[in-house]
C-alpha positions as CSV (number, residue, x, y, z in Angstrom):
1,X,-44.4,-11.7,-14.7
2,X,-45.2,-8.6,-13.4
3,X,-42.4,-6.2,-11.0
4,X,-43.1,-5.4,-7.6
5,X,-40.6,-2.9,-5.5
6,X,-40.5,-1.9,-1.8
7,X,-38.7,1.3,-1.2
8,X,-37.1,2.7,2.0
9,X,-38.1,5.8,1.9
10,X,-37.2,8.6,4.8
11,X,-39.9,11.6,3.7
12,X,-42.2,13.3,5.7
13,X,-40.9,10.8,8.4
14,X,-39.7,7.4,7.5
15,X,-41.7,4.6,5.5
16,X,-41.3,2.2,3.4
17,X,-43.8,2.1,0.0
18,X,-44.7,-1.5,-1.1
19,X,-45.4,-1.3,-5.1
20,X,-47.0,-4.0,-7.6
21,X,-46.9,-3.2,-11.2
22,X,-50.0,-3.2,-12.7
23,X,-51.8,-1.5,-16.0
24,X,-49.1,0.6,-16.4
25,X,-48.4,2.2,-13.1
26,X,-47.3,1.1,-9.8
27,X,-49.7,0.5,-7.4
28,X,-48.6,1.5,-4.4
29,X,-49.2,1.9,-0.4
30,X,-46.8,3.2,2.6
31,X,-46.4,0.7,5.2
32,X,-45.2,1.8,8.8
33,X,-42.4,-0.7,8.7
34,X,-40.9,-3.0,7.0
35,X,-42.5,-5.9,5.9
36,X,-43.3,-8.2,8.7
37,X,-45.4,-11.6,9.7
38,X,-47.8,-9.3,11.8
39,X,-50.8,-7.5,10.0
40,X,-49.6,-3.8,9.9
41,X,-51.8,-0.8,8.2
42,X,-51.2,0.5,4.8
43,X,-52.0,3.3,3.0
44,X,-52.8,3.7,-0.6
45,X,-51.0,6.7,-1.5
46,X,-52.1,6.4,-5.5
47,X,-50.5,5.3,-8.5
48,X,-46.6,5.7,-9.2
49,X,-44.5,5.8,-12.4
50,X,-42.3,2.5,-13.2
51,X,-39.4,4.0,-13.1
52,X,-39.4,3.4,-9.5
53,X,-38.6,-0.3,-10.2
54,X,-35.5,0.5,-10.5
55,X,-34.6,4.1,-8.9
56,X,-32.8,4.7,-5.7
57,X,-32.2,8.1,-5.1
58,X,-33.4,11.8,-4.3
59,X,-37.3,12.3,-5.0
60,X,-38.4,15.7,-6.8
61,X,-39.8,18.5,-5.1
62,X,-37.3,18.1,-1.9
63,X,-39.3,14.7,-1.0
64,X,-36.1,12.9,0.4
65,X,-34.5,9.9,-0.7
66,X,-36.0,6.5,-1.7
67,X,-33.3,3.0,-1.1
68,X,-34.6,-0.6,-2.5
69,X,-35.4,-2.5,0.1
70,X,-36.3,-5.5,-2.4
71,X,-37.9,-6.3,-5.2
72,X,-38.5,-8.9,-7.5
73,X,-41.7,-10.7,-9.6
74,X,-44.9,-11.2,-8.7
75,X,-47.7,-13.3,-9.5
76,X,-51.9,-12.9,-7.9
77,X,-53.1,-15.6,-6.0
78,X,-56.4,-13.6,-5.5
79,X,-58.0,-10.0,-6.6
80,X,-61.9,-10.7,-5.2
81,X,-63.8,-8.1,-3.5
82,X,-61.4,-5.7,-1.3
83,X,-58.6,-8.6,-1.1
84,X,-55.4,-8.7,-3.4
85,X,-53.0,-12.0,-2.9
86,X,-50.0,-11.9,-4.3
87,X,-46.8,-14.3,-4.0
88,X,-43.1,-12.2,-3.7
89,X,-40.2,-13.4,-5.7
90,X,-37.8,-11.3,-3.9
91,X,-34.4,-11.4,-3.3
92,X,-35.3,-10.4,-0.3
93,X,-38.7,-11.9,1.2
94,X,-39.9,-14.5,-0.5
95,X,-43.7,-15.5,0.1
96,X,-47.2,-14.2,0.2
97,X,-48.6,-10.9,0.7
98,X,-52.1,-10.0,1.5
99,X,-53.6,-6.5,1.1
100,X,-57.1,-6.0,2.3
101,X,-59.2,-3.0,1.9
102,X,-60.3,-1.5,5.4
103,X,-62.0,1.9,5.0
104,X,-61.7,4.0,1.9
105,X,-58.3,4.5,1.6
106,X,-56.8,2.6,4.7
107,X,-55.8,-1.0,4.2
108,X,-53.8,-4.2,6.1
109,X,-51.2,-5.8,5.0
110,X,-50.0,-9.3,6.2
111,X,-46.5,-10.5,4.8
112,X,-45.7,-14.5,5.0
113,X,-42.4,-15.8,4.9
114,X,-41.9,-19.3,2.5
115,X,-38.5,-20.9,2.5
């Protein structure tokens, strides 16, 4: 199963980047906060190497420091139109998370808990 990673990251201000493997690359968007029941924005910030799967650390070019918030395995529940489904297999949140395209490069991202 595909990787996913959400990173703590404290650069320009802090943020944490929510990433699903895919083709290769991370595909990846900053979220405002952490991941949470209530829609928040995200922003597709472009594609990221996989070695931030497993990195925690400083980030080149004096970009501050990046901390695993969670990660896990992933599988789609739906990639139609400007939706993408997936379900988290964290070890920290475990359940669904819903990206939907907005405008260009602005999305929303709705998190859902399971037991």
């Amino acid at each position: 199963m595909p990787r996913f990673v959400i990173l703590e990251h404290d650069h320009p201000a802090l943020h944490w980047d929510f990433m699903l493997e895919q083709d290769g690359v991370l595909k990846t968007w900053r979220l405002p906060a952490p991941p949470a029941a209530s829609p928040a924005r995200a922003e597709s910030i472009g594609d990221h190497r996989l070695a931030y799967l497993d990195y925690e650390g400083p980030v080149s070019r004096n970009r501050g420091t990046v901390k695993r918030w969670d990660a896990g395995t992933y599988e789609t529940l739906d990639h139609t139109g400007p939706t993408w489904t997936v379900r988290l297999h964290g070890h920290r949140w475990r359940g669904t998370a819903t990206l939907t395209r907005v405008d260009g490069e602005d999305w929303r991202c709705r998190f859902e808990s399971t037991p």
